[in-house]
N, C-alpha and C positions, 0 to 999 in steps of 0.2 A: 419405170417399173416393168420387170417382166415378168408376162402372163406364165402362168405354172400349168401345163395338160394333166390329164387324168392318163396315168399308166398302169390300168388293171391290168393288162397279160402282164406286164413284166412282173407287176407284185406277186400275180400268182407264181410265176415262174420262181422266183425268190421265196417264199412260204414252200413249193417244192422242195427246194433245196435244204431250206432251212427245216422247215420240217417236215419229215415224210409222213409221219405218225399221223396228221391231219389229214381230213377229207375235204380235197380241193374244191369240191362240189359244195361243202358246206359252209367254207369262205368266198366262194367266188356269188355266191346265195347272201353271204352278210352283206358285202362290198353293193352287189346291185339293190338289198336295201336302203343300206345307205344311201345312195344314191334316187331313189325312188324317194327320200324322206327329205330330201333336199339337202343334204350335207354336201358341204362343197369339198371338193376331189381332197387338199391338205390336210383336213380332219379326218377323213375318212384313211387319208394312209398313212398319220400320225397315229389314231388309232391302231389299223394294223399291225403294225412294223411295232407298239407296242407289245401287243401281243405277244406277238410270233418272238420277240425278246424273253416273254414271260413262260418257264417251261413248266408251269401251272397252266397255261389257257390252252383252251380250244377257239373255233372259229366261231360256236355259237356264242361266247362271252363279245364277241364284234356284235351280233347279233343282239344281245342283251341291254348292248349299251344303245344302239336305233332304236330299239325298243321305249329304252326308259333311260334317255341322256341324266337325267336329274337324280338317278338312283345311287346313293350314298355307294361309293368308291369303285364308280364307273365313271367315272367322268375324268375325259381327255387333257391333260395341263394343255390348255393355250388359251394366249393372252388375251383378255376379253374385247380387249380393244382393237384386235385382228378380226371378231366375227361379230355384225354388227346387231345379226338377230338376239344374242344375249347378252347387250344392251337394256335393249327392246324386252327382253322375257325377266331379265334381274329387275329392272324396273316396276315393271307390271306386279311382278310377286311382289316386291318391297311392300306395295301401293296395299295388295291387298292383304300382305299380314300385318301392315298396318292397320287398317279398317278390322281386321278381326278383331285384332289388338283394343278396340275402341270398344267392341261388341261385348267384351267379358268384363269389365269394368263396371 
């Protein structure tokens, strides 16, 4: 398996280019969110690179999504089986709208 590094300058570099309209400050501010939330460097510049494809977004919709990963149509396509915290979190919720589920009955 090879390890994958984290390459914020280049992405910034790249969102430069690609788009200038955007404040680099305000991407380079989501990315180190991200990172401070513990998303691992792939999600974080699949996210991106998202984006920056999408000539609807800005930097803070990166931002939106650290914020609130689970918020109906911010959420990143990858395979769940590649990140093992959401696992662990679809699990947990199953568990407890189950148990809701039980409560209204």
């Amino acid at each position: 398996m090879t390890d994958i590094y984290s390459a914020t300058p280049q992405l910034l570099e790249l969102a430069a280019v690609m788009r200038p309209d955007w404040d680099q400050a305000g991407l380079s501010g989501a990315l180190t969110a991200a990172h401070n939330s513990d998303w691992p460097w792939p999600l974080a510049c699949l996210a991106a690179v998202q984006l920056l494809c999408d000539p609807d977004a800005a930097p803070r919709d990166l931002l939106a999504r650290v914020r609130d990963p689970l918020r109906r149509g911010t959420a990143v396509p990858v395979a769940p089986h590649d990140v093992p915290e959401y696992a662990a979190a679809r699990a947990e919720l199953a568990a407890s709208l189950a148990a809701g589920a039980g409560e209204d009955r």
